[in-house]
C-alpha positions in Angstrom: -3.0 13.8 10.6 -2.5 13.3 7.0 -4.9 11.7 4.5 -3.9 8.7 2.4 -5.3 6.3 0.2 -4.8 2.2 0.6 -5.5 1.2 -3.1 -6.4 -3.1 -2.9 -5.1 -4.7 -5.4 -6.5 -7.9 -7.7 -4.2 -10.4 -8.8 -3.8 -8.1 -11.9 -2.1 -5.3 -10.3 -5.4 -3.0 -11.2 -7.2 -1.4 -8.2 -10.1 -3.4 -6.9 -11.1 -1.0 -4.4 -9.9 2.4 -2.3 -10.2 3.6 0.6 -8.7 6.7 2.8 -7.3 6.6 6.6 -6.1 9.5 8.4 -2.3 8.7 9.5 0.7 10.8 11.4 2.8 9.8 8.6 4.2 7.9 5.8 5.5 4.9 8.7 2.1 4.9 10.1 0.5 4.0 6.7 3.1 2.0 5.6 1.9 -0.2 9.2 -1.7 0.3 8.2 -0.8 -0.6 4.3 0.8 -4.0 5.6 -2.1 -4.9 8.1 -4.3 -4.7 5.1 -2.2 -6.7 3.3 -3.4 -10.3 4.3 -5.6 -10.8 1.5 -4.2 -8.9 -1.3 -1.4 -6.6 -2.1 -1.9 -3.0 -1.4 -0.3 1.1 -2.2 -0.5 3.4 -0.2 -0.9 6.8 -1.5 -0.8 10.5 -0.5 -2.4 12.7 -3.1 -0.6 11.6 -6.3 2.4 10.5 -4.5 2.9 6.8 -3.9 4.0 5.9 -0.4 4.8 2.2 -1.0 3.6 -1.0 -2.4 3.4 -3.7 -0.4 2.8 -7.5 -1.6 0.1 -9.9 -0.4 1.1 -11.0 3.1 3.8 -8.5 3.3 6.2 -11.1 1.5 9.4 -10.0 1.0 10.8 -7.5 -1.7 13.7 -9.0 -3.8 15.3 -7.5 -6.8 11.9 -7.7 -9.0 10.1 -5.2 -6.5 12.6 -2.2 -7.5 9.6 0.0 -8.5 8.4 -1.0 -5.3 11.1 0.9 -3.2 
C-alpha cells in the first residue's frame, strides 16, 4: 500500500484541507480522489508528485484542464 495525499480544494484553487489514504496504486486514488470529489475539486498526490486533479463532481476535462492530465 502506498500513501497519498487528497488535497480539497476552495473555489480558489488553494488547499482547504489534506488528508492521506493508503492505496494499491495511482488508479485506486484516482477512484478515491473522484469519490471525494462531490463537494469540491480535489489532487491527489504521492510525496511531491501529483497523481491527478480532478474537478468538482468529476466534470469532464476539456482542453483548459491540460495541466490537469
Amino acid at each position: 500500500m502506498i500513501s497519498y495525499s487528497i488535497h480539497v480544494l476552495d473555489a480558489r484553487g488553494t488547499v482547504a484541507l489534506a488528508t492521506t489514504i493508503r492505496c494499491k496504486d495511482d488508479l485506486d486514488a484516482l477512484a478515491e480522489g473522484v469519490r471525494h470529489s462531490g463537494l469540491h475539486a480535489v489532487e491527489i498526490w504521492d510525496g511531491q508528485r501529483l497523481v491527478a486533479r480532478v474537478k468538482l463532481n468529476n466534470a469532464p476535462l476539456n482542453v483548459a484542464d491540460a495541466h490537469s492530465l
